[in-house]
N, C-alpha and C positions, 0 to 999 in steps of 0.2 A: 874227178868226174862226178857231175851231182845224180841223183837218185832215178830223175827222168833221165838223164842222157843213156843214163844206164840202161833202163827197162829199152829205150828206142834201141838201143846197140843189140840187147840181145836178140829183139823180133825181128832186127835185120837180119842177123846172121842165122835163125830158125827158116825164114821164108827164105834165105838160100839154098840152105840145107834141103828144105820142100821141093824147089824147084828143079835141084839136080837129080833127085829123085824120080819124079815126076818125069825126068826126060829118059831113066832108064827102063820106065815100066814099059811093058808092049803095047802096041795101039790097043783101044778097046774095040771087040763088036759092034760094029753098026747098026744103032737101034731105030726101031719104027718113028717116024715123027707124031707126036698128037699135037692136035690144032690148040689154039690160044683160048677157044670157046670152050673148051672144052677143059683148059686146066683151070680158068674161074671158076666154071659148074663147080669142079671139084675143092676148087679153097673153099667155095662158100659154103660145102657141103659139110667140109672137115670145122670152120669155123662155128656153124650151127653146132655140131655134133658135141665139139668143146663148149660150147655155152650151154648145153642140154646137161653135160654131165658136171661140167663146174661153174656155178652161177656165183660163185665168187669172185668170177672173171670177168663175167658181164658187169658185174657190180663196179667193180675196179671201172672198168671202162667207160659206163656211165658216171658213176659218181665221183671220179678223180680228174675226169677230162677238165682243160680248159681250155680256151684260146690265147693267143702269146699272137699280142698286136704285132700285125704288118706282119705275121708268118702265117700261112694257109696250112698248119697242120695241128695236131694234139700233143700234149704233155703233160703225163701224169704233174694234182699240182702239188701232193705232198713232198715230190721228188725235189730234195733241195739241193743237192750236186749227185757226183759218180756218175759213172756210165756202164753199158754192158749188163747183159742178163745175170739175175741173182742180187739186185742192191735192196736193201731191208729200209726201211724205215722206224726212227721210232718216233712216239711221242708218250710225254708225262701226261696221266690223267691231271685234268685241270676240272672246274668248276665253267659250268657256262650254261649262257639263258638259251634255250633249244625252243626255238618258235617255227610254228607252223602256218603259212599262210597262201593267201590269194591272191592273183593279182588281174587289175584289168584296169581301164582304160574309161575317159569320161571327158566332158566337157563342162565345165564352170556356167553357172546361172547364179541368177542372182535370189536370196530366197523369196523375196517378195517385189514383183515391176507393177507401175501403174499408167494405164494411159489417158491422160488427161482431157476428157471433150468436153466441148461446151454445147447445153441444147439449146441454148436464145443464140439471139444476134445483136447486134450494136456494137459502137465502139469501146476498144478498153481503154478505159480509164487510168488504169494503174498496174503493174506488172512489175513490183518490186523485187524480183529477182534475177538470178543470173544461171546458167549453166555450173555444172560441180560444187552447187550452193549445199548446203545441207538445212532440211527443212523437217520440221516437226509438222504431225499430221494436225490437223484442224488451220495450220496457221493460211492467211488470207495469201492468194497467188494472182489470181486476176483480178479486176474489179472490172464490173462491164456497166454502161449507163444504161441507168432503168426506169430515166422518167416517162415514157410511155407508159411502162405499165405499173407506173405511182399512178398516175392521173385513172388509171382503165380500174386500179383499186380502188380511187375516190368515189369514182362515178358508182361503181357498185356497193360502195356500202350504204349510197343514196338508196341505191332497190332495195337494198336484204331493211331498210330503215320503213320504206312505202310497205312493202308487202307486212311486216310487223303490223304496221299503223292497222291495215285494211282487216288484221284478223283482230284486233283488238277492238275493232268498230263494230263487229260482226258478235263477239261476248259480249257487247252492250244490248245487239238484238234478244241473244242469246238469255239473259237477265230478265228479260222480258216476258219469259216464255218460266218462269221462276214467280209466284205466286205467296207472298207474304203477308200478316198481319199486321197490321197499324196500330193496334193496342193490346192489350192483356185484358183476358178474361177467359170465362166456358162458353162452346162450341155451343151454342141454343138450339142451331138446325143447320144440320148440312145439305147443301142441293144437287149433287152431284157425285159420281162416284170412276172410279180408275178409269178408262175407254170409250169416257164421253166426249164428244165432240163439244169445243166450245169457241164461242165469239169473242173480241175484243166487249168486255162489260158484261160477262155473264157473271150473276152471283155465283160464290162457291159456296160462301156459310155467311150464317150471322152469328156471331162473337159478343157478347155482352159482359162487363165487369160487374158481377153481384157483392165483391165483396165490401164495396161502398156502396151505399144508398142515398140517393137525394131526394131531400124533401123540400119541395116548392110550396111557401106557404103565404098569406096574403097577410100583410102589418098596415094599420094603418098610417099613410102616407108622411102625417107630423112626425109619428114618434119612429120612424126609421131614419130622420134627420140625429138620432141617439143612438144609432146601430151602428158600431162596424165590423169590417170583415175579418175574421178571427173571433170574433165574442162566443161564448159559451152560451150554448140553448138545450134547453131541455123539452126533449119531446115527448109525448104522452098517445099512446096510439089508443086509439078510437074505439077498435072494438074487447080490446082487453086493459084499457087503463094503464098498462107496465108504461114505464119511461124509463128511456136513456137517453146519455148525452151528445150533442152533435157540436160543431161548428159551424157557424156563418162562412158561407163561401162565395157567394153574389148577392149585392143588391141589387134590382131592377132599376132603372133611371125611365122608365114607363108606371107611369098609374092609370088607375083606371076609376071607375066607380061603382061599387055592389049594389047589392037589392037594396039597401037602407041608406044609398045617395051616401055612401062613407066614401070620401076620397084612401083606395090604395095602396099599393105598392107590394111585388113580391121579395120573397128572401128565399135563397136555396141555402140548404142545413144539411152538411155533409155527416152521416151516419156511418160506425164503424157497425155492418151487418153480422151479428152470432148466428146466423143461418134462417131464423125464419122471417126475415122481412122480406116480402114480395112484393114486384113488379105491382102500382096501385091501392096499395094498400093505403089507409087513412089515419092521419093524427094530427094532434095540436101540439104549438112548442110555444116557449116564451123565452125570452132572449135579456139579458141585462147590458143594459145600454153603459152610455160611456159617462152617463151622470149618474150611473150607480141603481138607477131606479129597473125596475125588472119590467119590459112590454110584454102582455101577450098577444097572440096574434089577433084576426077579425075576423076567420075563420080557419075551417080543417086547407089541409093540404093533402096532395097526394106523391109518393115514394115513388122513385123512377132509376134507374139504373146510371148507375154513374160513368159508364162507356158503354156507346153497343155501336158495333159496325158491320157493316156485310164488304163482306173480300170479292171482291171481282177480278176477274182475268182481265188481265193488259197485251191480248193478243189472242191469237187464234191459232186452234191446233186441236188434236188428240191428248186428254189429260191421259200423261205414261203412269201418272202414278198420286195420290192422294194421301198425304201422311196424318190428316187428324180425322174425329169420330165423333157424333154427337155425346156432348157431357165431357169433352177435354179441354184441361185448360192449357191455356195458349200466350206463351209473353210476344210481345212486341217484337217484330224481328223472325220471328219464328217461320220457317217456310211450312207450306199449308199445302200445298200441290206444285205439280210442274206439267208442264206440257211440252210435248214434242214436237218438233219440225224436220219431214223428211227436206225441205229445201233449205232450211237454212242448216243441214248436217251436211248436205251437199256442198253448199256455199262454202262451208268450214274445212272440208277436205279439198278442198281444191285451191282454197288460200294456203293451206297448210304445204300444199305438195309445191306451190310457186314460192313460197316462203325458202323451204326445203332446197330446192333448185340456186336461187338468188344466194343462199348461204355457202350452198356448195362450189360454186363458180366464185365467190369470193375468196373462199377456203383455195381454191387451186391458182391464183394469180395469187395468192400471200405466197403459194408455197413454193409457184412461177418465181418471183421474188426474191427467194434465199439462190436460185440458179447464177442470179446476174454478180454473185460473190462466190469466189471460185475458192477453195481451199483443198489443200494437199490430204488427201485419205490416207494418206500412210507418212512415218518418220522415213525420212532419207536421202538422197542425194540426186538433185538435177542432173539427169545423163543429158536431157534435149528440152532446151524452149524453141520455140516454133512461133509464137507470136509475143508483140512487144506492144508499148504504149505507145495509143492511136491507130491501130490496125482496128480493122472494122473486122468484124467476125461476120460471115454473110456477105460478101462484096463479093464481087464479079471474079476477083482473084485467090478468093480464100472460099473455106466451104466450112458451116459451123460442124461438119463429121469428120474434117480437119483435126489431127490433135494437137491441141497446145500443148502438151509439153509433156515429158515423162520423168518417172521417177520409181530410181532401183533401192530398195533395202539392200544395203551390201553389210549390214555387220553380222549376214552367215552368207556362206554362200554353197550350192547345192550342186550335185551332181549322180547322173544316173550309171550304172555301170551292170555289165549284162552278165549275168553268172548262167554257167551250163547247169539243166536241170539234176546232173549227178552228183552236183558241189551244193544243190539248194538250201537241202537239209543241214551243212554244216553252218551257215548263215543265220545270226542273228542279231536281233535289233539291240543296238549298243555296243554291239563289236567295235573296238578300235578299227581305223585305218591309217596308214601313214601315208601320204600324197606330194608325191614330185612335180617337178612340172620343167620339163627342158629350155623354158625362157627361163627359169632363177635356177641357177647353178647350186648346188650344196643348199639350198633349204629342203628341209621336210616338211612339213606342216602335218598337224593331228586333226584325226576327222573323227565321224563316229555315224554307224549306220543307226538312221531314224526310220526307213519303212521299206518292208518285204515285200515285194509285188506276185500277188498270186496268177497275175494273168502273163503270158508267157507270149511270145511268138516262135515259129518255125523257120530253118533254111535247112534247104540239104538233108532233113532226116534229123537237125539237134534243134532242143527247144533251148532256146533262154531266158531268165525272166529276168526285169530290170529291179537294182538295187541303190534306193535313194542314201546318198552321203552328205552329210551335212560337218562344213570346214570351221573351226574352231578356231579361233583366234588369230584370224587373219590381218595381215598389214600390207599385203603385199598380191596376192591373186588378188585377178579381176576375172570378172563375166567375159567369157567369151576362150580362156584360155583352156589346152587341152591339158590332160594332167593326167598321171601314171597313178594307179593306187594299190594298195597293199595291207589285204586285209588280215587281221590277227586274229586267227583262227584260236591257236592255244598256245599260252606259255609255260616251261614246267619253272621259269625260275630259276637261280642258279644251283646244277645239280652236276653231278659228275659225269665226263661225256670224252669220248672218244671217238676218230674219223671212224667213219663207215665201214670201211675199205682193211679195217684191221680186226673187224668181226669175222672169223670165220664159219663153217657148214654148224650146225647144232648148236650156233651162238658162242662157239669157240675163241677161245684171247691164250694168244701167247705172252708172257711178261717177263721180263729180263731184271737182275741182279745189277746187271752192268752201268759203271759211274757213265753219267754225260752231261754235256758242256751246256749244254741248253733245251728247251720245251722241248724242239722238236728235231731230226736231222735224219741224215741216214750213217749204215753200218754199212763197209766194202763187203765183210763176211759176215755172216750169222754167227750171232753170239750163244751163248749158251742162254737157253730159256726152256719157263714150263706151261703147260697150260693150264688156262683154268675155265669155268662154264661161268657165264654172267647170265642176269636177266637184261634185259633190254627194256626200254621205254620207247619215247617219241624223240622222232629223228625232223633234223630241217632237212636232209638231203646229203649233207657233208660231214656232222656229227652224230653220236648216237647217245642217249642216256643209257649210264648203268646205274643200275636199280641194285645190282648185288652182287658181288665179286670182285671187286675191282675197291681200292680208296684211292682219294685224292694222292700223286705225289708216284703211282706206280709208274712204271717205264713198260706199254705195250710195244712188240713190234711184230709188222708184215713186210710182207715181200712184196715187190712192185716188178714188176716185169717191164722193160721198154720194149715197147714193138715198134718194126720198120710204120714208116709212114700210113702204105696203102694197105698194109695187114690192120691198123690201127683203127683208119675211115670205116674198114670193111666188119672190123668188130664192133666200132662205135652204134652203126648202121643195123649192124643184127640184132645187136645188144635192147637197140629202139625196138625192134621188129617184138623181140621177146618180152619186151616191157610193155609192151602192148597186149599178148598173152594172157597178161598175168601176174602177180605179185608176187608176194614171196614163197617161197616154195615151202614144203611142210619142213621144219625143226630149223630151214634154214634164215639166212639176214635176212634185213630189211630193202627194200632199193630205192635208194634214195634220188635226187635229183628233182630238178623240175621240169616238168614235159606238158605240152601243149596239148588242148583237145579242141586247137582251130580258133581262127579269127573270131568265132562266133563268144568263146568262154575266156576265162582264164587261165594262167596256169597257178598251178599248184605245187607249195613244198610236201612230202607226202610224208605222216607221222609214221610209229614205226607198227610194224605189220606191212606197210603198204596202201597202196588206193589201187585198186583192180581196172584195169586198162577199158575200152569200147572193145 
């Protein structure tokens, strides 16, 4: 007989024994009945009472529960066989990454969409693309015909060309009103001064060049037939005898006849002036002719100045201003005054401002211009064209606020997810996430939060704020799908860690001598063990870190307890009620698990100490 037939034979022959017994005892007393209402009041009363005094039990219940597909109840899930109250569990401390995280919920964008309009009209021309095309930004998309407004450019650079013309016509008036000298020389007399009014030929000065002298002097008419111009004369003035040298600068082709019936002829004899030859002065010269022989003249002559002119205005106006003074010298070229014109200042501003206009209208049909060549703003991928080559843009059936075509940036893709303002602060920018999504089976994908929204909205009494995620290295989501995510709060790494559920009151661990077959399992009977005090770390919910008493390779063990089904519901249900209370108790474990604070947040694995309930 094997080992079970065995154990069954004897419970049968026990529960004989019970029953025959049972039949010799005397009836019992007929007790009071109590209603059904009133024995729940009392389990739920006694179940609280036990989670009050031993929160190691709640602990158990929360953090060992799971669910066991297709059966509507709970089972511890360290419990790896045996049955019956009293089965131990152990497990070998091991090394393990203990992560704490967030989870919540989001929808796929793309990180960058564009929508394509166009603000002219006319036909297109060209439309080299296709739907899921991939396009670099700047490159050309539309082309739309734009010989209307080539030809509406032509015509107007006719104007901005006229109007030019009309103010350049207008600085010729202008020039005129500009007052210059014609020769070099000293100011002799000025006639006018800043704020005089003047007419077209009013003198302004008379300018003379003293620092040449001409001497017109009278040769008798044969012997300048021996003169030419260049020849060297020596002049001898009249009232002091000095002489210096001059040049011949004109013959006369006129004669004439003196007092003594001498046929003449003049000569002018350009004199370099050392300052005192004056206007009229008198003297004689003789000149050596071209046969060597020396003439002199057939009388005196008189000095005259070798430029003098007077400056007139060439227009009328208010002199604004006069720039020379009697006794300044003055070259050729030189402006000498100017005069003002309110009407032609007026004339000049209002060329200026139709100029101005003409330029500017030209400037906005050039710029019109670049419209009718359509090019992609951004790198990325055609989701939608809308119009093709030879669609009119503007026609009866199209509208140019219509959009031609769109285009998604898909090489990030973005997603918003709402964290409860209790969990804000643990939130930050460059947090890993890891991101599911129930259309691809077994991928994960890596995300990374890029920006903390400080602005929040309300339901119900909870705020939440939105938290932007940006997906990393995608090949596979698209815009539009919904996706699970999972933020990573903290990781210790690998360090040494034990279930939850084997932490006892004051951080208490029991740890066994005893040889076993594998990591983990259970004991029919409790073995012999001792305890010891750990430190604890941060917990995901199901393990814990030790931090000190414990090394890798021990053998922890606890007791697990099976409870009937609806005692189980009834502890899971309080166990929430208490976790919602409050954390961990003073000296006691952690509780772990992860618990919901509403559609509105996410849930959370909770590190160790706990996270304090609403």
């Amino acid at each position: 007989m094997s080992e079970n037939q065995k154990n069954i034979s004897d419970n049968t022959a026990k529960s004989e024994e019970k029953a025959a017994k049972k039949e010799k005892k005397p009836s019992p007393r007929k007790k009071k009945k109590v209603s059904a209402g009133k024995i729940i009041i009392i389990a739920i009363a006694a179940i609280a009472l036990l989670l009050v005094l031993f929160p190691g039990l709640r602990s158990c219940a929360v953090n060992t529960a799971r669910k066991i597909p297709g059966v509507n109840k709970l089972v511890p899930s360290e419990k790896v066989g045996g049955a019956g109250t009293g089965t131990y569990n152990y497990y070998t401390v091991t090394s393990r990454d203990i992560t704490t995280t967030l989870t919540g919920t989001g929808t796929l964008q793309a990180y960058d969409s564009y929508n394509i309009t166009a603000t002219v009209t006319g036909d297109i021309l060209s439309a080299d693309f296709e739907e899921m095309d991939e396009v670099n930004e700047d490159d050309v998309l539309f082309v739309i015909d734009s010989a209307d407004i080539r030809e509406d450019i032509e015509d107007k650079k006719k104007d901005v060309a006229d109007a030019l013309e009309d103010i350049n016509d207008l600085y010729e008036d202008y020039e005129d009103l500009k007052i210059y000298s014609d020769y070099s020389g000293k100011v002799r007399e000025l006639y006018v001064e800043a704020g005089d009014r003047v007419a077209d030929g009013t003198a302004i000065a008379y300018i003379v060049d003293s620092d040449t002298m001409l001497l017109d002097i009278p040769f008798f008419a044969a012997n300048t037939d021996h003169i030419e111009k260049g020849a060297v004369a020596t002049v001898t003035f009249s009232s002091t005898g000095e002489q210096l040298f001059g040049t011949v600068t004109e013959i006369s082709n006129l004669t004439s006849v003196n007092a003594y019936n001498s046929t003449i002829r003049n000569i002018t004899i350009a004199v370099s002036n050392p300052g005192g030859i004056t206007f009229g002065m008198k003297a004689y010269a003789s000149v050596v002719g071209n046969d060597g022989i020396t003439y002199d003249c057939s009388g005196e002559g008189s000095f005259k100045y070798n430029e003098e002119e007077t400056v007139r205005a060439e227009s009328s106006g208010e002199l604004s201003a006069v720039y020379i003074d009697d006794g300044d010298y003055v070259k050729k070229g030189d402006l000498v005054a100017q005069i003002s014109s309110e009407n032609l200042d007026d004339q000049l501003e209002n060329l200026n401002k139709a100029y101005d206009n003409q330029k500017k209208a030209l400037e906005d049909l050039e710029e019109r211009l670049e419209d009718y060549t359509i090019t992609a703003p951004i790198s990325g991928t055609v989701v939608q064209k809308n119009y093709k080559e030879l669609d009119t843009i503007g026609s009866s059936s199209m509208s140019s606020t219509t959009n031609l075509a769109i285009i998604y940036d898909m090489s990030k893709l973005t997603f918003d997810m709402n964290i409860d303002e209790l969990d804000l602060s643990l939130i930050k920018v460059g947090q890993k996430v890891n991101i599911t999504s129930d259309s691809l089976d077994n991928m994960v994908f890596e995300g990374v939060i890029t920006k903390k929204s400080i602005v929040g909205s309300s339901t119900g009494g909870t705020t939440v704020y939105p938290v932007t995620v940006e997906v990393q290295g995608n090949d596979h989501l698209l815009p539009g799908m919904n996706v699970d995510a999972e933020i990573i709060l903290s990781s210790t790494g690998e360090v040494p860690a034990i279930p939850v559920a084997a932490v006892g009151r004051g951080n208490i661990v029991e740890i066994t001598k005893a040889q076993v077959e594998r990591t983990m399992g259970t004991f029919d009977t409790k073995p012999e063990t001792e305890t010891v005090k750990v430190e604890i770390g941060a917990t995901d919910g199901d393990y814990i870190e030790i931090k000190s008493g414990l090394s890798v390779g021990d053998v922890v063990v606890y007791e697990v307890k099976n409870i009937q089904v609806q005692d189980f519901n009834m502890l899971n249900m309080m166990s929430g009620m208490g976790g919602n209370m409050g954390g961990m108790p003073q000296g006691g474990m952690p509780q772990g698990g992860n618990f919901n604070r509403g559609n509105m947040g996410g849930n959370r694995s909770t590190s160790a100490g706990g996270f304090g309930g609403r």
